[in-house]
N, C-alpha and C positions, 0 to 999 in steps of 0.2 A: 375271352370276349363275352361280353354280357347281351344273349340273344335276346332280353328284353327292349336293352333300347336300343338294338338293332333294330327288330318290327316298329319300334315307337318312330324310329327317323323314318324308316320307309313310309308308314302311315303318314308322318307329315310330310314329306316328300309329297305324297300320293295327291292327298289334302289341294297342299297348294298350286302342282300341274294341273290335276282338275279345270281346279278356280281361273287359272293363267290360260288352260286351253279354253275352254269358254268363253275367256273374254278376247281372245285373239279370235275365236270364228265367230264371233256378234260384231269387231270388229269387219269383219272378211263378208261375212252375211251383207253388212250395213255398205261396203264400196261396192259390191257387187261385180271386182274386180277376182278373177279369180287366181290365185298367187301359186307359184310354182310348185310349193309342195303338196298341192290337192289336183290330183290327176284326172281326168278325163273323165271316166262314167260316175267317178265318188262325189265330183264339181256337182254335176247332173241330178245321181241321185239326190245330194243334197237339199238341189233347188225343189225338187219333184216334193221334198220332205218340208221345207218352209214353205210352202204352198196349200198343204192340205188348211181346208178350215179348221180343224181344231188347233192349229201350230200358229194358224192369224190367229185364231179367237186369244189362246193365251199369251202370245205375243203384246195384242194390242192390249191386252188386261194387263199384263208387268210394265209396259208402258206408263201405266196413268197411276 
């Protein structure tokens, strides 16, 4: 087996769950519906975490 592009798959593996989980919680962030697989105090912190001013500040700056 060639452990080079072994690491190279998981890198892009990695790469592209990333990019997919990101856009599924800006998704989740954006309904404000909170969906089964985000549990109780992680829901919370989360909200406690979009909240802070610097999280609007650059929020509303990737916006525009």
């Amino acid at each position: 087996m060639d452990h080079g592009l072994t690491e190279a798959v998981r890198e892009g593996f990695k790469m592209l769950a990333q990019k997919r989980m990101k856009g599924i919680v800006s998704e989740v962030k954006r309904s404000g519906v909170q969906p089964l697989w985000i549990r109780g105090k992680l829901w919370d912190l989360m909200w406690v975490h979009w909240n802070t001013s610097r999280v609007v500040v650059r929020s509303e700056s990737a916006s525009q």
